[in-house]
Backbone bond lengths (Angstrom), bond angles and torsions (degrees), N, CA, C in turn:
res aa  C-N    CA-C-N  psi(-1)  N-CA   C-N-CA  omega(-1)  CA-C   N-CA-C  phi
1 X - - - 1.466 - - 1.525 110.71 -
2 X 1.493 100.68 -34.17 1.821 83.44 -175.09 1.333 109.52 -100.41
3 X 1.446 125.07 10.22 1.319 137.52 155.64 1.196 113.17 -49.50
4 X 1.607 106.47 -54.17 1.532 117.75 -157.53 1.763 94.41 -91.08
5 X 1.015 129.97 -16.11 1.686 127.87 167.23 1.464 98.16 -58.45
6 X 1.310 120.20 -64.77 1.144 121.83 -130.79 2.330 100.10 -79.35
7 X 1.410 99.39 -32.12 0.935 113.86 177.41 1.466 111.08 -65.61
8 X 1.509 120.86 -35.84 1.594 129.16 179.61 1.816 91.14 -65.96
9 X 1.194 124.66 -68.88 1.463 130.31 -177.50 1.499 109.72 -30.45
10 X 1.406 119.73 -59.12 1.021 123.98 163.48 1.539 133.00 -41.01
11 X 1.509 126.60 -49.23 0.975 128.59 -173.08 1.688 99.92 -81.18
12 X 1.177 116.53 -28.47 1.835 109.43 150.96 0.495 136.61 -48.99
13 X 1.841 132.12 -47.33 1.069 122.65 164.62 1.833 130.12 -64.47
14 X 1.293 114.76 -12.61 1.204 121.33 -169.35 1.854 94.29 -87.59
15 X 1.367 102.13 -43.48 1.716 100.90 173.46 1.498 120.72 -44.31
16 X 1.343 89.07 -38.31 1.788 94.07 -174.46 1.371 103.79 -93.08
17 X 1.073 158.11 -25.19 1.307 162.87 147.21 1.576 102.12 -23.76
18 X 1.636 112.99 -57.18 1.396 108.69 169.59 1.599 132.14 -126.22
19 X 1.184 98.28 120.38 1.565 119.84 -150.14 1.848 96.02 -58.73
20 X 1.090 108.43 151.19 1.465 118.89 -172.19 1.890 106.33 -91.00
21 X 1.825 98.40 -19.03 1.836 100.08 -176.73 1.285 107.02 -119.70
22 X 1.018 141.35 158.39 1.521 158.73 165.46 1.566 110.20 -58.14
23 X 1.566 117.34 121.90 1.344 119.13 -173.01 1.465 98.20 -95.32
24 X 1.308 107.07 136.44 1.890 129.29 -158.87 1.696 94.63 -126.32
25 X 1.302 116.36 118.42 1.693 116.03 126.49 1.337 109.47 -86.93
26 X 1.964 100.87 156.23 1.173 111.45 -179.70 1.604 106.73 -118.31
27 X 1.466 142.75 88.75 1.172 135.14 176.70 1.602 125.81 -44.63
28 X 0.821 161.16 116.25 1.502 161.50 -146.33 1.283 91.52 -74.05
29 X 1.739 85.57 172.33 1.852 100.39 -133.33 1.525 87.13 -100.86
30 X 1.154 135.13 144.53 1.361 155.36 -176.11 1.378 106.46 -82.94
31 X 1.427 129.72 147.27 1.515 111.03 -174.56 1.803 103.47 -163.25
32 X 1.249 107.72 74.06 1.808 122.53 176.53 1.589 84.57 -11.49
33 X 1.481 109.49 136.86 1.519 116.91 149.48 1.090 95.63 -51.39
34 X 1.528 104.86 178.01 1.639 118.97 -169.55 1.565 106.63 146.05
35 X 1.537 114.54 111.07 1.624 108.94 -167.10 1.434 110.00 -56.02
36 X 1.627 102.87 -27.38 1.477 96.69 -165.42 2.017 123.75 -63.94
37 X 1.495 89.68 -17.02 1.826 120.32 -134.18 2.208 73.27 -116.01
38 X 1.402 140.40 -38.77 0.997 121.36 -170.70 1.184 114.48 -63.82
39 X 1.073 148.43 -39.20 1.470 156.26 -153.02 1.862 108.60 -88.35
40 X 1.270 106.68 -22.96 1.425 118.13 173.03 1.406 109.03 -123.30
41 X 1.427 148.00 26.68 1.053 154.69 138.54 1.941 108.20 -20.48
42 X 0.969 79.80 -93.39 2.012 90.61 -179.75 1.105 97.34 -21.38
43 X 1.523 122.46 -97.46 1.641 132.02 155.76 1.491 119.52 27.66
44 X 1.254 89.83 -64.41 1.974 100.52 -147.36 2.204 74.09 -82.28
45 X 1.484 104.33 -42.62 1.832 100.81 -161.00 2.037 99.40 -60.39
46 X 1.073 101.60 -35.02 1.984 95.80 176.07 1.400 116.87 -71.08
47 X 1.694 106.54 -32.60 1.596 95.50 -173.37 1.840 92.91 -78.93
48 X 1.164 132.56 -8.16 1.410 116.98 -177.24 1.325 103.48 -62.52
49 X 0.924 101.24 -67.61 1.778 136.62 -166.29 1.785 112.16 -53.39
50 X 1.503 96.04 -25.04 1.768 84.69 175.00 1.848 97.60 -112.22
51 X 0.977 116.74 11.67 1.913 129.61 159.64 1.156 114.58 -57.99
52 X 1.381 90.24 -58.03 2.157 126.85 -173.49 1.405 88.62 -36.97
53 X 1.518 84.24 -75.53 1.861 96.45 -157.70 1.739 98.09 -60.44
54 X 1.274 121.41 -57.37 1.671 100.86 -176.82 1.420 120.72 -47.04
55 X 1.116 135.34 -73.69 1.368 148.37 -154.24 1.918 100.95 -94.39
56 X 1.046 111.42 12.83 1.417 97.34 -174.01 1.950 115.53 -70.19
57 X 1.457 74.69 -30.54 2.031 88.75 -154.51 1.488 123.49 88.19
58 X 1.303 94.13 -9.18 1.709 95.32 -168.50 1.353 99.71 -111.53
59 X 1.521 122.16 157.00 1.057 134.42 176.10 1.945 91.70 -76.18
60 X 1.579 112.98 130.40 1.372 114.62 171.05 1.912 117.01 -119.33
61 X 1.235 100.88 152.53 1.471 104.94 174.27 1.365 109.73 -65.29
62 X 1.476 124.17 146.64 1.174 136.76 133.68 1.283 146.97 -26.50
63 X 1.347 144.34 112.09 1.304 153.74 -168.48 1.435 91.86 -21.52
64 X 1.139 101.29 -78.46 2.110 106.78 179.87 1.213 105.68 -52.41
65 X 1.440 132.86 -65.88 1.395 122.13 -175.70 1.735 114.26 -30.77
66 X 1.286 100.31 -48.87 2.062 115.67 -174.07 1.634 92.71 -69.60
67 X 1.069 138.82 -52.06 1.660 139.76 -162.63 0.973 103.55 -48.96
68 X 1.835 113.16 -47.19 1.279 112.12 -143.83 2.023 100.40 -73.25
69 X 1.548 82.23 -43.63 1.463 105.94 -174.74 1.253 116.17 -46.68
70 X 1.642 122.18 -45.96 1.543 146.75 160.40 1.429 84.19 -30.58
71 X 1.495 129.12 -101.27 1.247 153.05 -172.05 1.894 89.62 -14.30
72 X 1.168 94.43 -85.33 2.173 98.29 -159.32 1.664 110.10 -55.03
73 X 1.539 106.64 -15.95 1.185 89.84 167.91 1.417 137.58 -91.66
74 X 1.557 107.79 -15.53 1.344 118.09 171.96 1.446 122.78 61.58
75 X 1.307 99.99 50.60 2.117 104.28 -167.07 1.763 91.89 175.44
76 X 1.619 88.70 123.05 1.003 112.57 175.67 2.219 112.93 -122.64
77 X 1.329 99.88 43.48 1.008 98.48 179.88 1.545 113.00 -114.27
78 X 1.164 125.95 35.10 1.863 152.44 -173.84 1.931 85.29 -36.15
79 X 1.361 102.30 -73.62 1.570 102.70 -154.00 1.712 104.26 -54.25
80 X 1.032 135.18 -36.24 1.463 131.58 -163.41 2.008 100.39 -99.23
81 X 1.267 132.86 -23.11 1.742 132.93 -172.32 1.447 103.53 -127.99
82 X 1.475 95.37 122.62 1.123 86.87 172.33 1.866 110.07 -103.65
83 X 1.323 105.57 24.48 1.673 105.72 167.32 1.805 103.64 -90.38
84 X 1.636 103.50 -30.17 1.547 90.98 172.03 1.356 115.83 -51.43
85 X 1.236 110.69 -53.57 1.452 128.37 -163.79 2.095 98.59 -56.97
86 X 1.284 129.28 -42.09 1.162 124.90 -162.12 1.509 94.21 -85.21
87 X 1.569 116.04 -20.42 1.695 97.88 177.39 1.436 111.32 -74.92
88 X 1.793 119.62 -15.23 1.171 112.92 -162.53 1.681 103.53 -68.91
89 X 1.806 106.84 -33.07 1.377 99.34 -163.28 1.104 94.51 -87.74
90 X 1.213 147.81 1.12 1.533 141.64 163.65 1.441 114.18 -74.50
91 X 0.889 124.69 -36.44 1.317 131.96 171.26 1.808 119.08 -67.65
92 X 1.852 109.97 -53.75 1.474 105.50 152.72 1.623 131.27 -53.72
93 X 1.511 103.48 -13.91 1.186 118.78 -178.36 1.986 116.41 55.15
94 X 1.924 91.55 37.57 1.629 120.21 143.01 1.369 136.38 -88.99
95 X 1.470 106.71 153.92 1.869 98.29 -169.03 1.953 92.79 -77.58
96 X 1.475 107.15 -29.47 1.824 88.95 -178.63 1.307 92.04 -137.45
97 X 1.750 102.85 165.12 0.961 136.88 -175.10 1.730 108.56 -124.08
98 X 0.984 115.83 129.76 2.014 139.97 173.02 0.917 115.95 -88.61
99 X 1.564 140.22 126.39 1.693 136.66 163.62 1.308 92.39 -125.89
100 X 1.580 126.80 160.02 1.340 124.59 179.84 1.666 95.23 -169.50
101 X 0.993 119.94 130.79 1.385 136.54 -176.05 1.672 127.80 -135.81
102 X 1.047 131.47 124.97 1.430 135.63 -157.79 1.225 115.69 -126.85
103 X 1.259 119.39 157.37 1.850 117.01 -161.77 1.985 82.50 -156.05
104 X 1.476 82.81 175.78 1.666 99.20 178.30 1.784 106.39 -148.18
105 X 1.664 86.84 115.57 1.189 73.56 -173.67 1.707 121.63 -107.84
106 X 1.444 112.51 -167.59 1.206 99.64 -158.21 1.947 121.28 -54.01
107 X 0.965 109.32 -13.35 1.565 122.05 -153.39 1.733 87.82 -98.40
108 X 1.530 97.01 9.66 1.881 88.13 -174.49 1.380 121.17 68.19
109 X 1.460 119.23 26.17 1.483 122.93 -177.36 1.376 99.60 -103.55
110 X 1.528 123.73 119.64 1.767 128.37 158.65 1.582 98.02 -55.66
111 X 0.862 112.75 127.64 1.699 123.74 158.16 1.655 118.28 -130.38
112 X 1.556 104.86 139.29 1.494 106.02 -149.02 1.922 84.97 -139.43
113 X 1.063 110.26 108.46 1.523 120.38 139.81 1.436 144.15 -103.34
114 X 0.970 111.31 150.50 1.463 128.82 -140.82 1.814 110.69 -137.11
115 X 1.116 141.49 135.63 1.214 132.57 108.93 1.470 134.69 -172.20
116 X 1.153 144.36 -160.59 1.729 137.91 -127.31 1.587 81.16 -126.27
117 X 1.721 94.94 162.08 1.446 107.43 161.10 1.370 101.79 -162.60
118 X 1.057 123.37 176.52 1.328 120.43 -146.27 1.681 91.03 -120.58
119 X 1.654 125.39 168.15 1.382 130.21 162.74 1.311 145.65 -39.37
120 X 1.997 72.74 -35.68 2.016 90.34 178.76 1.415 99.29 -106.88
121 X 1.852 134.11 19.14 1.218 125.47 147.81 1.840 95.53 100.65
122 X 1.674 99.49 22.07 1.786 98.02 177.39 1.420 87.77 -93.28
123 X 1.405 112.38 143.08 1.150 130.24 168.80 2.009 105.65 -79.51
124 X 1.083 98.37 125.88 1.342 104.85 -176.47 1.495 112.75 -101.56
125 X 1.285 131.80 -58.16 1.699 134.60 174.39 1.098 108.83 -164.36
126 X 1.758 105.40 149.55 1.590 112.44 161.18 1.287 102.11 -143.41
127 X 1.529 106.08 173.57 1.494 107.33 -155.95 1.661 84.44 -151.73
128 X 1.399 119.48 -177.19 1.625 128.46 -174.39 1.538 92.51 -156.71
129 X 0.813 139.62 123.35 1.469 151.23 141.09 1.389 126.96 -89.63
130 X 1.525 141.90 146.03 1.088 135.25 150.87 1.281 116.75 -157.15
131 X 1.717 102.35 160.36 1.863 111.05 -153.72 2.099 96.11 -128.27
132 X 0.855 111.47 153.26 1.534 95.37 166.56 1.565 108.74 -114.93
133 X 1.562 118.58 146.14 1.487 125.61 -169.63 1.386 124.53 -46.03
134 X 1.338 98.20 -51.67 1.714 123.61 -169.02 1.376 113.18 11.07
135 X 1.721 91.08 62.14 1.536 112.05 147.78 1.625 95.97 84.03
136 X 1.331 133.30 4.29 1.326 137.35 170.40 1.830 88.77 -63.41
137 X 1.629 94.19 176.23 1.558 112.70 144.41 1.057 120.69 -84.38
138 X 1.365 117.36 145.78 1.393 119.86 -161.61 1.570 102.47 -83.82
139 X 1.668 141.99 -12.80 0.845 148.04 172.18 1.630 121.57 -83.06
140 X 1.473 125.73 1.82 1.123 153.15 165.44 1.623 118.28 -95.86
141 X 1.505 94.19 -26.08 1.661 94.55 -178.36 1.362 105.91 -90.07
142 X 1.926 122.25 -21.39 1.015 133.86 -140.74 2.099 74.84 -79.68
143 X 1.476 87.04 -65.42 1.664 105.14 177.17 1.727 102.57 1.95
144 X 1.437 99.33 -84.98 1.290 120.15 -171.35 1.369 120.63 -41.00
145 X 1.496 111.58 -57.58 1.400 139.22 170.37 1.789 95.02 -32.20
146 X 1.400 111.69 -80.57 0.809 114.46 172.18 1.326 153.33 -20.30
147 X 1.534 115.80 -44.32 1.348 131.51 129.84 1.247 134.12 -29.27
148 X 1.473 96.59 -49.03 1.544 97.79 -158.05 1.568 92.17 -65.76
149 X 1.393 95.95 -55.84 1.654 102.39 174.49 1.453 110.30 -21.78
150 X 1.145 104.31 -102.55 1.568 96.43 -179.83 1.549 132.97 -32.46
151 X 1.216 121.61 -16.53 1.488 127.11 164.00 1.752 97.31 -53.22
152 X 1.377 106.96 -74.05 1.279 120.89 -159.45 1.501 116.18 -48.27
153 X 1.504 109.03 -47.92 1.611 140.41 172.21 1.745 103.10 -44.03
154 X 1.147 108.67 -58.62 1.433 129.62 -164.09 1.788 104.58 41.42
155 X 1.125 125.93 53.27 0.977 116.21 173.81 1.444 131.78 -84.05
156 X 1.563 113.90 17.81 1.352 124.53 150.61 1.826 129.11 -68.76
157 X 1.673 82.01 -15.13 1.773 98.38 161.38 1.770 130.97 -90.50
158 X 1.175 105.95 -4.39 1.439 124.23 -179.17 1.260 91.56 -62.80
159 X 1.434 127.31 135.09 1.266 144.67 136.95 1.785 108.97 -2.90
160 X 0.759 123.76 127.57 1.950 114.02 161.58 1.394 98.28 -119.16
161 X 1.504 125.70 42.80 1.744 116.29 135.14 1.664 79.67 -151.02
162 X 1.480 69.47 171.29 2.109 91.56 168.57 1.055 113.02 -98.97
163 X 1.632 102.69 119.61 1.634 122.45 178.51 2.150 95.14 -36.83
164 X 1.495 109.61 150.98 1.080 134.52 -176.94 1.740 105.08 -108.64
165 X 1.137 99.33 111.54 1.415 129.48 -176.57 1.720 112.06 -70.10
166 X 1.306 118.49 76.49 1.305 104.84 -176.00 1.657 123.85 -98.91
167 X 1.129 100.58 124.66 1.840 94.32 -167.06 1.402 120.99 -56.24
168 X 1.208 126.03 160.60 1.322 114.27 -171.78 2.343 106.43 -90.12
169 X 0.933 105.34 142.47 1.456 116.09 -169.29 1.624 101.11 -49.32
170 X 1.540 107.48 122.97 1.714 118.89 171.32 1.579 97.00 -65.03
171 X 1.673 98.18 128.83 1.697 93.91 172.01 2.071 87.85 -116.57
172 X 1.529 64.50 132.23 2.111 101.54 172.17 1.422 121.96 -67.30
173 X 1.328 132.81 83.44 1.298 114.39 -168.04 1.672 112.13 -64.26
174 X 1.191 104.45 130.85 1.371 117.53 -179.80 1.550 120.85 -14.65
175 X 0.709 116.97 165.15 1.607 110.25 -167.99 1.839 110.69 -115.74
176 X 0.990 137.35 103.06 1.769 142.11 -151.95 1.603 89.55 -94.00
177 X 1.520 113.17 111.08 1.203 134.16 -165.16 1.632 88.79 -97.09
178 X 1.207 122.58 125.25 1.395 123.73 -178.02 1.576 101.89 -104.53
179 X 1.359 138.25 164.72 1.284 131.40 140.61 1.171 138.62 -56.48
180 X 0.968 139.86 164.51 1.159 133.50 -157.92 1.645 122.40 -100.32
181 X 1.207 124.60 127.20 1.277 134.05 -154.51 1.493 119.00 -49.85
182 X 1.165 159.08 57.42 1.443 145.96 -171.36 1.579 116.25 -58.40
183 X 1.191 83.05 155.23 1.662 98.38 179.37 2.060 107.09 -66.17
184 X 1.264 96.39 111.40 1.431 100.69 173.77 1.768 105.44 -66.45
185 X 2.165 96.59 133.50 1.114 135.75 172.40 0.981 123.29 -101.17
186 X 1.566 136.00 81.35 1.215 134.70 176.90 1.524 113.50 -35.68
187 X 1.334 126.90 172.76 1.271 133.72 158.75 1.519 127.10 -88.08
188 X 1.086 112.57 143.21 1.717 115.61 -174.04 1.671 98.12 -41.59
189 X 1.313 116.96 151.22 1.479 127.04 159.54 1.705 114.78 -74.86
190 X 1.230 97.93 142.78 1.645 100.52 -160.77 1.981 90.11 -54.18
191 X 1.394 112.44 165.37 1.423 117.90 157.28 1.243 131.97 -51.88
192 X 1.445 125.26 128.60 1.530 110.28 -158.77 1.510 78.63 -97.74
193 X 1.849 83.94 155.34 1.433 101.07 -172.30 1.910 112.44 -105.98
194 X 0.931 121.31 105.32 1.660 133.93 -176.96 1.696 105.57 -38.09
195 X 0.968 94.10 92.44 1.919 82.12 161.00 1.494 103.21 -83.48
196 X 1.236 113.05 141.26 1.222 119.17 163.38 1.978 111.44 -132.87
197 X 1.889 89.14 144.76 1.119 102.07 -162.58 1.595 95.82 -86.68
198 X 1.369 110.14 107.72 1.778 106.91 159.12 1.174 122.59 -80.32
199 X 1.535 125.13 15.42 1.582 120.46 150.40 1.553 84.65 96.37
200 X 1.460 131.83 39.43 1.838 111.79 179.87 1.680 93.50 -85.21
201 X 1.518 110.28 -50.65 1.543 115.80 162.50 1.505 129.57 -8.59
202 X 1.480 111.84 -67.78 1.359 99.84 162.28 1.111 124.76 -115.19
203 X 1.281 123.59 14.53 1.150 96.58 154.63 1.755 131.23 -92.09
204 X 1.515 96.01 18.06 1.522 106.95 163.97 0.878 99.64 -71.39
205 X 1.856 117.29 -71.11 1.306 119.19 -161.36 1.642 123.47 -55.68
206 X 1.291 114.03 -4.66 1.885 137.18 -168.42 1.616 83.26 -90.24
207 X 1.229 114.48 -61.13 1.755 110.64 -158.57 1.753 85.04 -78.90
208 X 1.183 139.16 -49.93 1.545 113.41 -177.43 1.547 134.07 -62.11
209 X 1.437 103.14 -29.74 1.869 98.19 154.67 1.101 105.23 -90.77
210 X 1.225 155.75 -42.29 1.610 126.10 176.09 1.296 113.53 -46.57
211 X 1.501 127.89 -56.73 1.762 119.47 162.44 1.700 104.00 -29.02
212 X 0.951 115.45 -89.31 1.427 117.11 -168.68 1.404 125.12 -47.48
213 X 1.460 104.14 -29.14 1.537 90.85 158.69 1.554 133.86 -62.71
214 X 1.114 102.87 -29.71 1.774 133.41 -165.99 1.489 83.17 -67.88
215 X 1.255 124.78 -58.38 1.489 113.77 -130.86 1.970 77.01 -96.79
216 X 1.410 126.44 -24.69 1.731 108.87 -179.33 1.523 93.18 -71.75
217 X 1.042 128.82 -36.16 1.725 122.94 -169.69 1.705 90.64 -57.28
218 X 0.922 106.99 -59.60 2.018 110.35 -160.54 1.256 105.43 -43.58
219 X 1.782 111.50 -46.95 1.347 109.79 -157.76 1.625 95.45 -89.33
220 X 1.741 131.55 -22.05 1.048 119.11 158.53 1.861 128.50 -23.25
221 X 1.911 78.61 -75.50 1.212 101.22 -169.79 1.808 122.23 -64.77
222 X 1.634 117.25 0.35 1.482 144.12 179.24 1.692 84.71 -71.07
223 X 1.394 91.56 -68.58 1.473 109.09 -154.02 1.889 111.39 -62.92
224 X 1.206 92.71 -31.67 1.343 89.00 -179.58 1.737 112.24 -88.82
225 X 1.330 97.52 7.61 1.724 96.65 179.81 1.387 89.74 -98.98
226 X 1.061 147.04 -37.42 1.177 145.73 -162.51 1.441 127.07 -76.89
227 X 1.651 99.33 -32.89 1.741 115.29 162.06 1.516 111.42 -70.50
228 X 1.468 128.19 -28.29 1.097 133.13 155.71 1.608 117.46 -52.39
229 X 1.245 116.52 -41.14 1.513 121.86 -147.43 1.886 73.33 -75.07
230 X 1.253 113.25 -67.07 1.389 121.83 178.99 1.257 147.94 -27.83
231 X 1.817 103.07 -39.00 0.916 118.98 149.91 1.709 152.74 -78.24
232 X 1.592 87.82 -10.14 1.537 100.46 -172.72 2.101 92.36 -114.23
233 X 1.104 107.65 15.40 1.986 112.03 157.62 1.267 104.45 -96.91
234 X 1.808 137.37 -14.45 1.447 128.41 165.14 1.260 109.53 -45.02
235 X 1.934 116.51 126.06 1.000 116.77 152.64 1.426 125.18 -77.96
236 X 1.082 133.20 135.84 1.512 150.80 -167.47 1.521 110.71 -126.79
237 X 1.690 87.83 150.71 1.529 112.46 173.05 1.296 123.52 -124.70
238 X 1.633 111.26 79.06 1.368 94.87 -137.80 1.175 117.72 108.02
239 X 1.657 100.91 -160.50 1.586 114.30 156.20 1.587 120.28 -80.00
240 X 0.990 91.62 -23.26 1.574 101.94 -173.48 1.248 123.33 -66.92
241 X 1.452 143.64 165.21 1.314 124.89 165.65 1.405 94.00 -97.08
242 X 1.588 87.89 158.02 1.581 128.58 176.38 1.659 122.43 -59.43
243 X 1.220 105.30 -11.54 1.781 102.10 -160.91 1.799 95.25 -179.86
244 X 0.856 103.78 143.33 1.622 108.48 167.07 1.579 130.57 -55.05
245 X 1.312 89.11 -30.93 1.359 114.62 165.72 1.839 103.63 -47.36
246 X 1.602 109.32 -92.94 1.213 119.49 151.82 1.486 133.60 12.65
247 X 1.341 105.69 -79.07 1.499 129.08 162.67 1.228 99.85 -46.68
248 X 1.617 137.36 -88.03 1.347 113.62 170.71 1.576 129.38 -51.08
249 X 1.211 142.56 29.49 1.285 118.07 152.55 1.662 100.67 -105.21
250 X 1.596 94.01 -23.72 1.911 83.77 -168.32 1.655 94.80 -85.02
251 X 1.245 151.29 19.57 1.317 142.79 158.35 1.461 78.66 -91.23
252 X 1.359 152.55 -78.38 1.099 145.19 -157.35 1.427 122.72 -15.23
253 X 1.946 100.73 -83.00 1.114 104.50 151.41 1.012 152.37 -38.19
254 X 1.669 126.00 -19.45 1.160 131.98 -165.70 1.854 105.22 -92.26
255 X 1.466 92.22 -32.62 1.354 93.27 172.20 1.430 132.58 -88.61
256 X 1.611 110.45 -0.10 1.745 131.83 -165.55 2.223 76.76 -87.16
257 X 1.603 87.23 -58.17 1.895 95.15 -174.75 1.719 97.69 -43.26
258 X 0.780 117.83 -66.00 1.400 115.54 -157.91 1.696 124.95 -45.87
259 X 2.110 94.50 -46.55 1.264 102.75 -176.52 1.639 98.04 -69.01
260 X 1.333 117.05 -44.50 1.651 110.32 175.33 1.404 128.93 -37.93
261 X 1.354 102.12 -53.19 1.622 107.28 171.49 1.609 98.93 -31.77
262 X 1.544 115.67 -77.21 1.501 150.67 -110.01 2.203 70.66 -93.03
263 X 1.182 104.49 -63.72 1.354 82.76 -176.63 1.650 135.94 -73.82
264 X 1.371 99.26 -5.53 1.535 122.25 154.83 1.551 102.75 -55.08
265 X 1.409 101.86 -65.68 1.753 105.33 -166.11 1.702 110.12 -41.20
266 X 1.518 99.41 -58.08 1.464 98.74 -177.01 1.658 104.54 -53.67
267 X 1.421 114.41 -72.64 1.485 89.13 -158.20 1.434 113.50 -54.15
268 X 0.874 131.97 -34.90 1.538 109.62 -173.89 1.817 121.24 -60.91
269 X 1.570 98.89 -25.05 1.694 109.18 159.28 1.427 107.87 -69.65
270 X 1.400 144.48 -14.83 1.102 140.35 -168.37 1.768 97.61 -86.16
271 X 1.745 85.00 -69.91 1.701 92.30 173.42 1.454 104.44 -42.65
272 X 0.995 142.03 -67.75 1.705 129.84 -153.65 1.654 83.02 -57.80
273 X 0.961 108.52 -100.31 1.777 106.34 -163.73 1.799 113.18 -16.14
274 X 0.954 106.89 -31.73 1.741 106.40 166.58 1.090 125.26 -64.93
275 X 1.356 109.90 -42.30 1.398 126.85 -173.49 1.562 113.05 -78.12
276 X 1.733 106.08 -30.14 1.664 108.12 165.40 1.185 122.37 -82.38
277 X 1.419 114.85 -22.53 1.812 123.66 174.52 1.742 96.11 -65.99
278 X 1.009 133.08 -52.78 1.721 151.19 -161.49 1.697 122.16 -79.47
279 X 1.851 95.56 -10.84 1.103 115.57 -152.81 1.451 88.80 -107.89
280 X 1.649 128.98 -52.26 0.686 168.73 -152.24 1.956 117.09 -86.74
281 X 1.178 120.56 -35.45 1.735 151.50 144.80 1.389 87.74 -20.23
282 X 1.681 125.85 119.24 1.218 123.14 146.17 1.680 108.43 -88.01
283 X 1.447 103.78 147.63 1.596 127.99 -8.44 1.489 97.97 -75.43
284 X 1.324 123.22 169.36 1.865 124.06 171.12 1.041 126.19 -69.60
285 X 0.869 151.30 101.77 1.496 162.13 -176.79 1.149 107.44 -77.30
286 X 1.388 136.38 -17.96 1.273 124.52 163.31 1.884 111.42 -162.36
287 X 1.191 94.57 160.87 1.827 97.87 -164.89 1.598 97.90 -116.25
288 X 1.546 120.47 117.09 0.998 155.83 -143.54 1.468 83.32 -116.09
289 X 1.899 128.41 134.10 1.360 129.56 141.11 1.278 103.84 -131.88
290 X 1.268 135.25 142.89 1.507 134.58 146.92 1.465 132.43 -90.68
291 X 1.040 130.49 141.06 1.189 137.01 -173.20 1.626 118.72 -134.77
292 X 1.602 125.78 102.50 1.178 97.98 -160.92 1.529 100.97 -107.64
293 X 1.288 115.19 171.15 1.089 124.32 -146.27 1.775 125.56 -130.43
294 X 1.149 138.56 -176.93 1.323 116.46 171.31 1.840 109.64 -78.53
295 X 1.401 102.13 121.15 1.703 87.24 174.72 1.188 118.66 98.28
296 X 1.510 118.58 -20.07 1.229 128.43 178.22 1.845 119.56 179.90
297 X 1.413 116.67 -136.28 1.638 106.94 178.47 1.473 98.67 -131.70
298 X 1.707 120.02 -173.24 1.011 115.55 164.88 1.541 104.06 -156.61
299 X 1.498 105.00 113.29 1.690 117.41 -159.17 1.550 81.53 -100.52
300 X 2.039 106.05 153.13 1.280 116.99 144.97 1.343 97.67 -133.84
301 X 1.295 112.62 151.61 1.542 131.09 -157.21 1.777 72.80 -138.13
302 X 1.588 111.73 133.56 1.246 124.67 147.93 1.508 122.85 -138.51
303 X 1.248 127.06 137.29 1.559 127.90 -160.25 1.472 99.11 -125.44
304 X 1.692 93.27 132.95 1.961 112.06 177.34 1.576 84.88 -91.40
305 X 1.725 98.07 148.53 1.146 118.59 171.62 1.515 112.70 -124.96
């Protein structure tokens, strides 16, 4: 039992939390000069205003409640903005706000427009009505007018909350699951390829100073036969030479002999060192001995085939 109290209490309070009618300010009633329309101005602005509240449907603010609102909003331009109009009900702290303004026109017809706008400045409805006087009070016609208005308005059907704006659902494009990154592995380096030295290197360079030694020994040993040949045609007296003449050929010779030796000597030091550079060439291609000798050397060079 006190389950079911407490749950009834509850669903009361949630009823009253949200109002079943639309909360309305009513901005005062607009009223074209007009000689006919000055003298009943006031008039025609109370019978609007207690219409509002009868026939509205809507719960409406209070004379003071609207004053105050008049006051904080500071704008009296209702008929031409409708952002004035949404500060008014922001300020009464209503979801709408009403302006309605009336003229007379020439044919003697009251005509009364009217319509709503919303908090956030949505224009909600307007409507135009008109009645002709014929000799009524013009505050009796307003009456009527008034009604009709609100027939047309029906703003006892307005929403009394603001529809809830729900966004439409973000769609996620799928998500592309990649594999997973590994540590990059170069590839093996190609096989290095072995040069190997079979000794052609020196044993060029072995067979090109041994040639050249050979051939300075030859021309040594030419030359030094020839300072000989030269020297032993001095005629002599004695030891001495015979003639001046003489004396210069055997200094001649002696020195043709000498450079011969001396360039004998080298090449055959050339050749040996050739013959050990050549000798020496893996694998050996040939077996090099020297032997030197009286007067000169004596090489054997022998070659594996």
């Amino acid at each position: 039992m006190k389950t079911r109290v407490l749950m009834m209490c509850l669903a009361s309070t949630v009823a009253a939390a949200q109002p079943s009618q639309p909360s309305l300010v009513a901005a005062p009633l607009e009223v074209e000069p007009n000689p006919s329309l000055n003298k009943v101005e006031l008039g025609l602005r109370n019978m609007y205003f207690t219409m509002v509240e009868l026939d509205s449907g809507a719960i409406v603010t209070s004379k003071r409640e609207t004053e105050t609102a008049l006051t904080e909003t500071k704008r009296q331009d209702f008929r031409d903005s409708d952002e004035a109009l949404a500060q008014l009900a922001q300020k009464a702290k209503t979801l709408y706000a009403l302006h309605a303004w009336c003229d007379l026109t020439t044919g003697k017809q009251l005509m009364l427009h009217g319509r709503v706008v919303r908090d956030d400045g949505k224009a909600m409805k307007s409507a135009v009505v008109q009645l002709p006087l014929k000799g009524e009070k013009p505050d009796k016609v307003m009456k009527k007018l008034t009604k009709e208005l609100m027939d047309q308005l029906k703003l006892g059907e307005l929403p009394a909350q603001k529809e809830v704006v729900v966004a439409p659902p973000i769609e996620t494009p799928p998500v592309e699951v990649k594999p997973p990154v590994t540590d990059y592995v170069p590839p093996p380096p190609p096989p290095q390829v072995e040069l190997k030295d079979e000794g052609a290197g020196q044993r060029s360079a072995g067979q090109g100073l041994f040639a050249t030694g050979l051939a300075i020994g030859a021309v040594g040993g030419i030359v030094a036969g020839i300072g000989g040949a030269v020297g032993g045609s001095v005629n002599k007296n004695g030891k001495q030479a015979a003639s001046l003449a003489d004396a210069n050929s055997a200094s001649t010779g002696r020195t043709m002999a000498t450079a011969g030796f001396v360039g004998a000597g080298v090449g055959v030091a050339a050749a040996i060192v050739g013959a050990i550079i050549w000798g020496t060439a893996k694998p050996p291609p040939v077996k090099v001995s020297a032997m030197p000798t009286a007067g000169g050397a004596y090489v054997q060079v022998g070659a594996e085939f």
